[in-house]
Each structure stands twice: as structure tokens, then as C-alpha cells.
C-alpha positions in Angstrom: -0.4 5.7 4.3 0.4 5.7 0.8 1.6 2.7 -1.5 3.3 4.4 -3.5 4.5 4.5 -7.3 7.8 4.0 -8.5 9.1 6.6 -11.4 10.7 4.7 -14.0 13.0 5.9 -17.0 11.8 5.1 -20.4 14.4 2.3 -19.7 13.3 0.6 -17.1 15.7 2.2 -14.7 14.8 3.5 -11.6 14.6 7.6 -11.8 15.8 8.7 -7.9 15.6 12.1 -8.9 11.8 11.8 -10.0 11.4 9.4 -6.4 12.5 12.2 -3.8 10.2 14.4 -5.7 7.0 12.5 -5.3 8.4 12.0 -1.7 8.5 15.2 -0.7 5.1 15.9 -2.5 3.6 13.2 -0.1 5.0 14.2 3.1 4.2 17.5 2.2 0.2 17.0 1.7 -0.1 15.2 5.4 0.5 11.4 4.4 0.9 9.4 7.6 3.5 7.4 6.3 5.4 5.6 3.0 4.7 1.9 1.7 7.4 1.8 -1.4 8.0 -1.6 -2.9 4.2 -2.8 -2.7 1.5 -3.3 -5.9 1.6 0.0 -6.9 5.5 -0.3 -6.6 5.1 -2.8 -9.4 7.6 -4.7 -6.9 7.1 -7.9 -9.0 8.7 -6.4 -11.9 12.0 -5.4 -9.6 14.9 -6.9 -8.9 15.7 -7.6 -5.3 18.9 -5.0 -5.9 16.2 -2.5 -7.3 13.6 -3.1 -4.6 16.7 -2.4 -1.7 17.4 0.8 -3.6 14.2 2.4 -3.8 14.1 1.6 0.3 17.1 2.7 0.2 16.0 6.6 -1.7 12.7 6.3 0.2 14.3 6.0 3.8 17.1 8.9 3.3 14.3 11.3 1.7 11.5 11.0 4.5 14.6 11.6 6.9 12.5 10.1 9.6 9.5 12.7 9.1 7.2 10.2 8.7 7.3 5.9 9.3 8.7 3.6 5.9 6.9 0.3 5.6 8.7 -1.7 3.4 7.0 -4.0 1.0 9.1 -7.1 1.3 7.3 -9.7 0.0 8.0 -12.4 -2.9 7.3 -15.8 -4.0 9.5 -17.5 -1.7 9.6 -17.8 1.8 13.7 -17.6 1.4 13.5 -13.8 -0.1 11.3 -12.5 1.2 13.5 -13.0 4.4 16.3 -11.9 2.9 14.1 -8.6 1.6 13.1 -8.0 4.5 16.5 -8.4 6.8 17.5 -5.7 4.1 15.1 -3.4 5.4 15.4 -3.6 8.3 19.5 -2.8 8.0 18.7 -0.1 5.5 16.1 1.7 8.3 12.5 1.0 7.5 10.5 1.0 10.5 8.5 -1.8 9.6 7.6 -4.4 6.7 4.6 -5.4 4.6 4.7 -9.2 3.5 2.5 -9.8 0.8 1.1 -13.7 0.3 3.0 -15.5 -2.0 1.6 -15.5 -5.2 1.5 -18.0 -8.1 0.9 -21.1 -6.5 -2.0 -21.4 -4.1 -1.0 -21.9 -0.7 -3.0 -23.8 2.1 -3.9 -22.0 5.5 -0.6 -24.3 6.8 1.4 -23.4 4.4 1.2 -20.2 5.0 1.4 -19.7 8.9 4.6 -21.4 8.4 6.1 -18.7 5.6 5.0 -15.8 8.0 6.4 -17.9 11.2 10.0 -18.6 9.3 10.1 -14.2 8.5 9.0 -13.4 11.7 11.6 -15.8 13.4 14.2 -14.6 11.2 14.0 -11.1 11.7 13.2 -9.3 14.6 11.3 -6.4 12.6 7.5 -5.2 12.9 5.9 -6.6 9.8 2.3 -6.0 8.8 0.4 -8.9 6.9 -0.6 -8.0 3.0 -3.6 -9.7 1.7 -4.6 -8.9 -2.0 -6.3 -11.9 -3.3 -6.7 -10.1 -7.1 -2.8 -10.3 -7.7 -2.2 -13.1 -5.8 -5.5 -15.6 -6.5 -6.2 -16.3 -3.4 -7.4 -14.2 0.2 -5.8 -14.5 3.2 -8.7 -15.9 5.8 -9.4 -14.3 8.8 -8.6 -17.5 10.9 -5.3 -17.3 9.6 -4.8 -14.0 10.0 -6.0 -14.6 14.0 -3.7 -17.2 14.1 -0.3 -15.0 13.0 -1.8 -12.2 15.2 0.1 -13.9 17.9 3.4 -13.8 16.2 4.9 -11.1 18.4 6.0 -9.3 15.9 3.2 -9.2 13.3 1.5 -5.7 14.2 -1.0 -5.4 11.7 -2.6 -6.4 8.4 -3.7 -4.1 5.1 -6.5 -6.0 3.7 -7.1 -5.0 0.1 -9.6 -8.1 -0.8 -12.5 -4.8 -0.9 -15.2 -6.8 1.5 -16.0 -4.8 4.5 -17.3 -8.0 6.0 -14.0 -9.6 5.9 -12.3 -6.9 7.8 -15.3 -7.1 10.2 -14.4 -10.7 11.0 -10.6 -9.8 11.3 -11.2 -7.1 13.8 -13.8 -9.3 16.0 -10.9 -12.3 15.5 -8.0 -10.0 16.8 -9.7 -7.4 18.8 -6.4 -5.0 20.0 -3.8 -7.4 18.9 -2.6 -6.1 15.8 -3.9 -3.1 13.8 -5.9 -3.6 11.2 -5.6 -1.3 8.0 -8.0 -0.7 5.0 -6.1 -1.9 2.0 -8.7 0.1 -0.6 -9.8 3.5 -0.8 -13.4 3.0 -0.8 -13.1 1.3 2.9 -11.2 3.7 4.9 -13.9 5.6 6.8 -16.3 1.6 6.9 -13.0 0.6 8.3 -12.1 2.9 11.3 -16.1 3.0 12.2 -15.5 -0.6 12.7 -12.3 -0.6 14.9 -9.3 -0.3 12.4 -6.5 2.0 12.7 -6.2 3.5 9.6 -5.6 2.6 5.4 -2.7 2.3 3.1 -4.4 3.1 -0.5 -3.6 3.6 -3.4 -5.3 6.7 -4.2 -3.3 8.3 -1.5 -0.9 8.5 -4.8 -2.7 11.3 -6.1 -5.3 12.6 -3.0 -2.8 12.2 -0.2 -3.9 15.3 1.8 -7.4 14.1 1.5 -7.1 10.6 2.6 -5.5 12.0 5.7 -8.3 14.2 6.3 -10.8 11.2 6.7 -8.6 9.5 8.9 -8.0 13.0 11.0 -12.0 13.8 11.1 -12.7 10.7 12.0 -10.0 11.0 14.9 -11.5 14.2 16.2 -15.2 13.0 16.5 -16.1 14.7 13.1 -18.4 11.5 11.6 -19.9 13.5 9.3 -17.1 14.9 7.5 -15.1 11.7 7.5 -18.2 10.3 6.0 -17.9 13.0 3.7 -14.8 13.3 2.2 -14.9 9.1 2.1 -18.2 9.4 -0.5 -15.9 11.6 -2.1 -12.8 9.7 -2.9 -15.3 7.1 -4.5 -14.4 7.6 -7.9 -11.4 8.4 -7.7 -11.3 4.6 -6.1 -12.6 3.5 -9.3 -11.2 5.0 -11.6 -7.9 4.3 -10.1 -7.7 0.6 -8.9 -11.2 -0.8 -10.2 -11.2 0.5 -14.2 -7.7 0.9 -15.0 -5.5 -0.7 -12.1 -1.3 0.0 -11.3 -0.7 2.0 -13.8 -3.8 4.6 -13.2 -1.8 6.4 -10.4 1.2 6.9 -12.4 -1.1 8.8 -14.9 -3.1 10.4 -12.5 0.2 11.7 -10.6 1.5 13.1 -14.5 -1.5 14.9 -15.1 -0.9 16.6 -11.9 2.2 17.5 -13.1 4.1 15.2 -10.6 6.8 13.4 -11.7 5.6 9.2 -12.0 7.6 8.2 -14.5 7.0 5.7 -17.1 5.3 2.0 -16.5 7.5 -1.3 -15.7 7.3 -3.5 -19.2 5.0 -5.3 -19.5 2.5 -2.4 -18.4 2.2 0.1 -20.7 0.8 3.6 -20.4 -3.2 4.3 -20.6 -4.7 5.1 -23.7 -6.1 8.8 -24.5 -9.5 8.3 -23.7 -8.8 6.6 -19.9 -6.6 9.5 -19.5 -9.6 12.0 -20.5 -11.8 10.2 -17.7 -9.0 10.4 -14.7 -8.4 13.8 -15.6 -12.0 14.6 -14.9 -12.2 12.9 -11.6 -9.1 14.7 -10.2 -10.6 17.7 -11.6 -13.4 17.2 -9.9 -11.7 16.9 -6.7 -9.9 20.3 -7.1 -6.9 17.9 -7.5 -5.8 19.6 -11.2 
């Protein structure tokens, strides 16, 4: 699944148009499903009118082709409910809580944020643990713990340690599903018991991602092994080097429509630019 980008004007408004676009581009190229409103989303930098309308655009343009996870998360426990309700009444199939970030909550603390959403609305929701936005990870005992929430299905881990996602799947065995949150993972991931990845590099390599996770399906360990050395530096590149605003360059150089940067990001210089270009080209993806 893809976390995807949200096109801006030079403004700072959201650019539909530009949105259905990259939508259809997606869903065209075998994504398994759309996570708008997430990092990549720059969702911080939205307002909570903003982040209901690009649900909003990103539910009507899949059309139910493929499932909308919803990134609902935000600094208080009181939002991010009322985010997610909004969701859920606007027709995403399912929503991805992020931790809250800024102040550093204790394991406590946190069961009882995640306890209050899923009590409050009766929606799938996936846990979201990305300790380099938020400053701190989401531990594995925790995660076991809201595993038993009966609506918490699953959990994209984007901390980047394969031995953390280890521990969650021995933790929660079938409970919940547990999802690579970084591109360099997604094969590690599925050999270890996961279900699948929502990356960013899916931005720009959608069609490939997929094929990892469909190799992998059909037995085919070599090729998923493969294609997932592959990916590697588009992975750095991407979210290690140059961070959010990396796949809205990428997606521009191949002539997608990403729109500009929230402010305070700003566009990459020239010389970051030169070396994306060369790893999509690499990858036949320009």
C-alpha cells in the first residue's frame, strides 16, 4: 500500500485535480491499497477540514477499486477521534493512528489514547509507529497489549529494525497484521510472518512494490528477494537522504503531477534532484 503524497498549489491549497491524477496513476500500476493523510501526506501541516477533504477526493477517486486507510492521527487523543469518526462517515475502510507526537508518552498513556479511539468508533484501525517524527517507538509489549482491542487489525512499523517487527509478530502471532512501514523491509518482513508494507517508495515504484509482495505470494523467493535488493536505493534516497519531500520530486520527474511542498518544506535542491533522477532511472522508472 502506498502512503501517499498530497499535491499542493504554490499556495498551500490542496490541488484535487493533480490528487485524482496520482490516484489513478497508483491504482493503475497494481497498488494494493491508498494510505492518504499519513507522513508523506505531510498531515501535520493540514488542517483537520483539509485532511477530511483529501479522504474525501481519495475515497470518491478509488471508487472502491482498491481499500483507503485513512491516516487519522494527531496530537490529541480528542482529534484524532474526531478524525477518525470522519472517516469512517466519509468511507474509508479503515484508519492508521499514528502515536502522538511532541510530548513523550509512557506505555500507559498510550494504551489508553488507542483504548478511548477504538471505543469511540467502531472502525478497523491499524497502529502507526514512526519513532523519527514522533521521538519515541512504539514497544512491542504495547503493541501485544492493544492487539486485543477488537478492532485494532494491524500495525505499520516504520522504526527500520527488522528485529523489532520480529518481536511484534512472535508477540501477536495471527492477531493483527503486521505491515512493514519502510521500503527496505518488505520482503525481511513477509519471510518473517507479516502481511504486507505501506512505503513510501510505493509513491514513485508502485507496480514494483507490488510485485515483491505478489512473488513472494506465489512461492517465487528468489524474485521477491530480487526485486527487494532492488528497491534499495530508491529506499535511501527517498526516505533516508532527503525524507517527505523526496517522493514529491521523484513523482515530478516522472512527470506525475505532486505538486509543491507544505511550508515549511521546501523543494530539493538541483543536485538531490540529479541523484533521484538517477535512481529512478536506474529502475526503468524515467
Amino acid at each position: 500500500m502506498v502512503p501517499h503524497v498530497t499535491p499542493f498549489k504554490q499556495n498551500g491549497e490542496v490541488d484535487e485535480e493533480s490528487l485524482r491524477q496520482c490516484v489513478t496513476f497508483w491504482i493503475e500500476n497494481k497498488i494494493g491499497g491508498l494510505v492518504p493523510c499519513g507522513s508523506n501526506g505531510e498531515a501535520p501541516y493540514l488542517s483537520i477540514e483539509d485532511r477530511n477533504r483529501v479522504v474525501k477526493i481519495v475515497v470518491d477517486q478509488a471508487n472502491g477499486k482498491v481499500p483507503v486507510i485513512a491516516g487519522t492521527g494527531s496530537l490529541s487523543t480528542e482529534d484524532t477521534i474526531r478524525l477518525t469518526k470522519a472517516a469512517k462517515d466519509i468511507g474509508a475502510d479503515a484508519a492508521l493512528i499514528v502515536t502522538p507526537f511532541f510530548f513523550r508518552l509512557s506505555d500507559r498513556e498510550l494504551v489508553e489514547h488507542y483504548t478511548a479511539i477504538a471505543r469511540s468508533v467502531d472502525m478497523p484501525m491499524l497502529l502507526y509507529n514512526v519513532p523519527k517524527f514522533t521521538g519515541f517507538n512504539l514497544e512491542p509489549r504495547v503493541v501485544a497489549e492493544l492487539a486485543r482491542l477488537d478492532n485494532v487489525v494491524g500495525i505499520k512499523d516504520s522504526g527500520g529494525s527488522l528485529g523489532q517487527i520480529a518481536e511484534i509478530i512472535r508477540l501477536v502471532g495471527n492477531r493483527i497484521s503486521v505491515l512493514a512501514g519502510t521500503g527496505d523491509l518488505i520482503y525481511p518482513t513477509l519471510m518473517l510472518g507479516g502481511k504486507g508494507a505501506i512505503v513510501a517508495i510505493a509513491n514513485a515504484a508502485p507496480r514494483q512494490c507490488s510485485e515483491v509482495h505478489e512473488a513472494f505470494l506465489k512461492g517465487d523467493y528468489e524474485r521477491a528477494k530480487d526485486l527487494q535488493l532492488k528497491l534499495l536505493p530508491l529506499n535511501d534516497v527517498l526516505t533516508k537522504k532527503y525524507g517527505v519531500v523526496a517522493c514529491k520530486e521523484a513523482l515530478s520527474i516522472m512527470r506525475k503531477p505532486a505538486g509543491f511542498p507544505k511550508s515549511p518544506l521546501s523543494a530539493l535542491r538541483e543536485e538531490a534532484r540529479t541523484e533521484i533522477r538517477k535512481v529512478l532511472a536506474d529502475l526503468d522508472l524515467i
